[in-house]
N, C-alpha and C positions, 0 to 999 in steps of 0.2 A: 504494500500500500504506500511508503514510503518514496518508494522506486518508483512509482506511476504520480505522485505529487511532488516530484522533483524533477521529474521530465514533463511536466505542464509548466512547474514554474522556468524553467529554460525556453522551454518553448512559448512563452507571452515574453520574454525580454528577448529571446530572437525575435516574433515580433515587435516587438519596440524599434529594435537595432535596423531592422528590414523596412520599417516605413521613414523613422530616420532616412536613412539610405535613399529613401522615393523621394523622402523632401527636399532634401540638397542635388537630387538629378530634376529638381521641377525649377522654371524658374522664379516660383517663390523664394525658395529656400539656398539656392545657388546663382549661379552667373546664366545658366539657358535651360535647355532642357536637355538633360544627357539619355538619350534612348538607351545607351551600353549600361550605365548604372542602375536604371529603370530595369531593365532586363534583368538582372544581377538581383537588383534590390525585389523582385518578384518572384525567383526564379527561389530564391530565399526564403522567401513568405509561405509557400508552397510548404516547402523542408519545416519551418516551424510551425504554422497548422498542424503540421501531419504528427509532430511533437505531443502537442496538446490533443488530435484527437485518441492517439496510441493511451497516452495519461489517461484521460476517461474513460476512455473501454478499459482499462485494466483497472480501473477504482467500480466500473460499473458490472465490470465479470466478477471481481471481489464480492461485491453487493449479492448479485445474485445465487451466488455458490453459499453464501452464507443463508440464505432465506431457504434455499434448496433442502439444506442441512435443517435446518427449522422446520422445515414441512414434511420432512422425514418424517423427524423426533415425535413430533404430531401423531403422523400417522401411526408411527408404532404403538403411540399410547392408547390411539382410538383404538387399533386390533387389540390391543392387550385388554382394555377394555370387554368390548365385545366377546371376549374369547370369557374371561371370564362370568359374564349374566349369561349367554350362554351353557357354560360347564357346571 
């Protein structure tokens, strides 16, 4: 769990660093418009989404492997239950 909110937080300041990057190739933030650094700075953006979406599937496969286990436990109880008004 650790490992997946440490690879979100990287991957929102690669975003940061990546739009950065757009802003100084626009010519707001620089001297024109650099298409090479735009590319570069997109091409980036990509790589750190894909960061933070990895992060949340594995906090949200966490999540569900744990309810899984919960719905077990559940059920065993219900059978166990049952087994014994049954017997």
């Amino acid at each position: 769990m650790i490992l997946h909110r440490i690879l979100q937080v990287v991957g929102v300041l690669a975003v940061l660093m990546c739009l950065e990057l757009a802003w100084e190739a626009s010519p707001l933030g620089g001297d024109g418009w650099s298409r090479a650094r735009m590319l570069y700075a997109m091409a980036g953006l990509v790589s750190a989404l894909a960061l933070v979406a990895i992060g949340g599937l594995g906090i949200a496969l966490a999540r569900a492997e744990k309810q899984a286990a919960e719905m077990r436990e559940a059920l065993a109880r219900l059978e166990a239950l049952l087994r014994d008004r049954a017997g």
